[in-house]
N, C-alpha and C positions, 0 to 999 in steps of 0.2 A: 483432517476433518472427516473423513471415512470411515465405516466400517464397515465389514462384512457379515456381523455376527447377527445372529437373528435376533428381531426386534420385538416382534409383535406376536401376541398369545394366539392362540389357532381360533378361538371366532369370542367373539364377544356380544352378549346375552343383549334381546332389548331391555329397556327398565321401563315400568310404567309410568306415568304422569297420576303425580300426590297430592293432595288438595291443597298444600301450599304453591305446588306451582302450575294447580291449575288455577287458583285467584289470581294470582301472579298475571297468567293469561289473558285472565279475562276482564280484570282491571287497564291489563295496556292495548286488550282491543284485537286479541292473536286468539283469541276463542270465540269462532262463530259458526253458528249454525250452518252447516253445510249438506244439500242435497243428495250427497253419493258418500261411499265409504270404499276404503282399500279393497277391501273384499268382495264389492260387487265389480269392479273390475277383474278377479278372477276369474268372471265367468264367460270367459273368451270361448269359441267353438275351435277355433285353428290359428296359425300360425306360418310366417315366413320370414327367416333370417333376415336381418338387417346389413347389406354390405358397403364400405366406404366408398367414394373414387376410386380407388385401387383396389376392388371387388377382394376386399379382403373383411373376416366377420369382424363385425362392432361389438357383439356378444349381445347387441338386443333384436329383441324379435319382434315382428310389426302380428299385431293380433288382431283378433277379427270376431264379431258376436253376431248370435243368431239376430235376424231380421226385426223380429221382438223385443229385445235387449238393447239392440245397436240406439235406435228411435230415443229410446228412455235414459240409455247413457250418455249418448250422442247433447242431450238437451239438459243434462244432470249437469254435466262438463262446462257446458256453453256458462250455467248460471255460476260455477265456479270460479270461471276467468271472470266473472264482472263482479262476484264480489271478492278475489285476491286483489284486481286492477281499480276496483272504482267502488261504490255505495249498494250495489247490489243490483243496479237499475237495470232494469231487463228489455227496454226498446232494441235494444242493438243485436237482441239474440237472432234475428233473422239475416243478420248482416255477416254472420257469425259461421264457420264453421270447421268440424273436427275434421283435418287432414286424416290427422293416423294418432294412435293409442300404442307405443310401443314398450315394450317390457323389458328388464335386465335381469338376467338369472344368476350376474358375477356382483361378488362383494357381498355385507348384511342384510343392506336394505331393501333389495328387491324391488325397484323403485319402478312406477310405471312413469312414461314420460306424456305428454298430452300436447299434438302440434294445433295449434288455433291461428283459423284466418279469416281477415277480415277481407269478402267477399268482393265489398268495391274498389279497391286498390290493390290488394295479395298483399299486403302487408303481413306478415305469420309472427306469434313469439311460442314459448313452449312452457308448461307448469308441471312439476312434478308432483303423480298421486305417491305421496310413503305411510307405513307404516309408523305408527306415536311410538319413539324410543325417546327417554327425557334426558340422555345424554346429546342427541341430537337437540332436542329443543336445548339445550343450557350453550350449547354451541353453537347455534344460531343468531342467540339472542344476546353471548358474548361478543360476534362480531358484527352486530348489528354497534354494541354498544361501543366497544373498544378500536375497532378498523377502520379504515376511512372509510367503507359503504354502509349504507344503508339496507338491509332487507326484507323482504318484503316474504310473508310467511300466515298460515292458519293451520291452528287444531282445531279438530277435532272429536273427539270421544279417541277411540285407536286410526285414527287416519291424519296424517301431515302434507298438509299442500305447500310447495315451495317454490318458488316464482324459480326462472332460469337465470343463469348468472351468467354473463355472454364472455366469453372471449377464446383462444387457442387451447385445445388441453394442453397441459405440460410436456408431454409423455409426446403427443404430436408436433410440437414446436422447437421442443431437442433434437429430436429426430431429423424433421425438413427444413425449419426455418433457420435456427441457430448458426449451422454453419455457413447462414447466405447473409448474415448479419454484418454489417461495419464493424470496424474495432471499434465507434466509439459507441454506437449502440451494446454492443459486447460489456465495454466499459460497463454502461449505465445497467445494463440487466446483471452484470454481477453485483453492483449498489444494491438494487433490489431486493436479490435472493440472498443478501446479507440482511436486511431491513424484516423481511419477511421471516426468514429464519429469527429473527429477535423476537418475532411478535406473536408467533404460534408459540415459543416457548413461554413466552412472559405470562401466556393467558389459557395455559398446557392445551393446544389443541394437538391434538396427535396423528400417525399417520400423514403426514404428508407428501407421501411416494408421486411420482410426477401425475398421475393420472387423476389425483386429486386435489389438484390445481391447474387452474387458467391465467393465461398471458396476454397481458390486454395493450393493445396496441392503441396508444392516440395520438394523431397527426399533431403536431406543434409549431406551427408556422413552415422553419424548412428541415426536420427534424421530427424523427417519430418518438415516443417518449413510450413505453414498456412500464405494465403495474404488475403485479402476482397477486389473485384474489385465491383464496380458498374456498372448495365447491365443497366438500363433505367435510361434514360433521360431526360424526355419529362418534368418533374414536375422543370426544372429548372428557376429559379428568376420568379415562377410565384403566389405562396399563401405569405399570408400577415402576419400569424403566427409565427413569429422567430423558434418556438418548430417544425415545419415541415423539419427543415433542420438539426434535429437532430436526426441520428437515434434512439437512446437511450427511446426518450419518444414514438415510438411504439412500440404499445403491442405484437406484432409479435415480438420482438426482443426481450422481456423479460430474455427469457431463457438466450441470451448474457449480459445483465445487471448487472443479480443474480453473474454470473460469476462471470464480472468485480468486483464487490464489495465483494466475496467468497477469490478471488485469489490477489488483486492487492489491498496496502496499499495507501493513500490519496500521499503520496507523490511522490510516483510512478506513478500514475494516470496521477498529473500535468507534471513532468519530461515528459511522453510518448506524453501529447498536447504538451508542449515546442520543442519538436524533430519534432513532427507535423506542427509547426506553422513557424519555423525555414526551414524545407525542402520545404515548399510552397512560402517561403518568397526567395529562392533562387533561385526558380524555377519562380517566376512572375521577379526577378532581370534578369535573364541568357535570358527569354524571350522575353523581354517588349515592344518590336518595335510590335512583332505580338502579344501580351496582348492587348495593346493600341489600335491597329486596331481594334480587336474584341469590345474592350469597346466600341469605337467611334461608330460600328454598333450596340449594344446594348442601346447606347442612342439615336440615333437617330431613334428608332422602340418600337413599341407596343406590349409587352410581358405579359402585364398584367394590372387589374384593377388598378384607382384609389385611392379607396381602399384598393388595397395588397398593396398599394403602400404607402399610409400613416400609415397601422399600421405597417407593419415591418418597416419602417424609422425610427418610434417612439419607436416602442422594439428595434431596434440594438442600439437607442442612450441611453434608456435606462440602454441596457445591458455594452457600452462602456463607456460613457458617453461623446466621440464624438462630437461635437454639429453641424462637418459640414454636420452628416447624417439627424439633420435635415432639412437642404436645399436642399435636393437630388428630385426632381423632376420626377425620372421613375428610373426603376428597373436594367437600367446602370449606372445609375448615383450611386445605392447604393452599386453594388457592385464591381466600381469603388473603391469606399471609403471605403470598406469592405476589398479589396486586400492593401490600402498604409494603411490604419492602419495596418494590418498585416506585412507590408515591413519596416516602419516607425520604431515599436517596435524592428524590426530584427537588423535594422540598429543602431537603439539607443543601443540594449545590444549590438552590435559586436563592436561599436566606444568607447565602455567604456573601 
C-alpha cells in the first residue's frame, strides 16, 4: 500500500472564482458581503513565533497591527464570526473579542487563523481568513456535500472565510496518541483510514499527507469512537497522478497503513470500501440537483493542467476500465464520471 515515489507537483497555482461558480455561491448563500479582506490582514507591524507544549515552532506566527489598524480589524473580525456563525447580528460584538490573529507562512494558502472569545464565559472557537482559490471552494463544498460533515464557509470577492474544523492533527496523533491506543481502538481507527482512503479518492480530494487531516475523538458510552475529517482543500481535482488522491501511498501516513494491514483481514478491508462507496453513492443520489450544479461549474472552469488532465483520465480508465473517462476533457468532466461510476455500481447491486 506504500510508496516512496514523489507525489505531488512542486506548488500548485490558485484559480480564480467564474461567474458560474460565483452564482453557484451565491444562490446557496456562501457569497456575502464581508467587512475585511485577506489583504488587509497583511498589514501586520510585527510578529512572534508561535510555539507548541513542547516549545517546539507550529510554523505560525502570532502578528500584531499598528494601534489604528488593530481597532478597525479588531471590529472587522468580530462582525465576521457573527455573520460565518449566525445572521450577521451585531449585539454580541461587545461580548466579543479577538484573542490573537496568527499567520502560516508553510503550504499554498497562507492562511491567517482568527481566535474569538466570548468574554463572559471564555468560551473561544477560531476562523480562517484565506485567499479565493476555486479549487479550494469546489473542495469544500464537495465535502460539505458528499462527507458526513457539514461546513460551514464565505467568499468573498479574493478572500475565503472558513470556520475551524476541531479535532487531533493527523501528523500529532501518530506521533503521541496512536501508540497509547487499545488494540481495539487500533482496530476501529485502521476501519477508518480504510473508509476515509475510499472517500477522498472517490471525490479526488488530494494531498492528504497526515497534517492535512484531524482525528476526532467521541466518547461512546464506555468506548471512544475515532472519525478522520479532512482540513484542506485546496489540492482538489488538480495533480494528474491517480495515487495523489489516496492517502495510503503517503509516507506521512505510513504509520496508518502498517495498522491497516496489522489489524484488518483482506476482506474486511474490501467490505469497509463497499460501505464507503455505498454511503457516497447515496449521498450524490439524496443530493444531485446541487451535485450537478457544482459539476456544471467545474466543467465549465480551469482547475488544472492539460496534463493532469490526460494522465489521471488515463489512470482512472485504466484503473476502472471505464472507457467514457477517456473522453473527459477537463477535470469536471472526470470527476463527473468518477461520481456515476460510483452511483451506477450502487444502483446495479441495490436492483439485483
Amino acid at each position: 500500500m506504500h510508496s516512496e515515489e514523489k507525489l505531488m507537483s512542486k506548488k500548485k497555482p490558485a484559480f480564480p472564482i467564474n461567474h458560474f461558480l460565483n452564482d453557484y455561491l451565491v444562490e446557496h448563500s456562501r457569497n456575502i458581503k464581508i467587512p475585511i479582506f485577506y489583504e488587509d490582514l497583511l498589514r501586520f507591524q510585527g510578529s512572534v513565533v508561535v510555539y507548541d507544549k513542547n516549545e517546539e515552532d507550529t510554523l505560525w506566527i502570532r502578528v500584531y497591527y499598528s494601534e489604528f489598524d488593530r481597532q478597525e480589524i479588531d471590529l472587522s473580525l468580530k462582525k465576521v464570526y457573527n455573520i460565518l456563525h449566525s445572521n450577521g447580528n451585531e449585539d454580541n460584538i461587545q461580548y466579543l473579542n479577538i484573542d490573537a490573529v496568527d499567520y502560516c507562512t508553510f503550504g499554498n494558502s497562507k492562511p491567517f487563523r482568527v481566535k474569538v472569545r466570548n468574554v463572559l464565559n471564555d468560551n473561544y472557537t477560531y476562523f480562517y481568513v484565506k485567499k479565493t482559490d476555486a479549487s479550494r471552494v469546489y473542495g469544500l463544498e464537495l465535502e460539505h456535500i458528499l462527507s458526513p460533515y457539514n461546513l460551514n464557509f464565505l467568499v468573498y470577492k479574493d478572500t475565503l472565510i472558513e470556520e475551524h474544523i476541531a479535532g487531533i492533527p493527523g501528523d500529532t496523533f501518530i506521533k503521541e496518541m496512536l501508540p497509547n491506543c487499545s488494540e481495539l481502538e487500533k482496530s476501529q481507527i485502521a476501519k477508518e483510514f480504510v473508509k476515509f482512503n475510499e472517500r477522498c479518492m472517490i471525490r479526488l480530494l488530494g494531498d492528504m499527507r497526515s497534517y492535512n487531516y484531524v482525528i476526532v475523538p467521541t466518547h461512546d458510552f464506555d468506548h471512544v469512537v475515532y472519525k478522520i475529517r479532512a482540513i484542506d482543500f485546496d489540492q482538489q481535482c488538480f495533480e494528474g497522478k491517480f495515487k495523489v488522491y489516496y492517502p495510503q501511498f503517503f509516507k506521512e501516513n505510513y504509520p496508518m497503513v502498517a495498522l491497516v494491514g496489522e489489524k484488518l483481514q483482506e476482506n474486511s478491508i474490501e467490505q469497509y470500501k463497499l460501505e464507503e462507496r455505498s454511503i457516497v453513492a447515496k449521498r450524490i443520489l439524496s443530493s444531485e440537483d446541487r451535485i450537478n450544479e457544482l459539476i456544471f461549474c467545474m466543467k465549465n472552469d480551469v482547475i488544472s493542467m492539460d496534463e493532469n488532465i490526460e494522465l489521471l483520465k488515463m489512470q482512472i480508465y485504466d484503473f476502472t476500465k471505464d472507457i467514457s473517462f477517456k473522453k473527459s476533457e477537463s477535470m469536471g468532466q472526470i470527476l463527473e464520471r468518477a461520481l456515476d461510476f460510483v452511483r451506477r455500481n450502487y444502483e446495479d447491486v441495490s436492483t439485483r
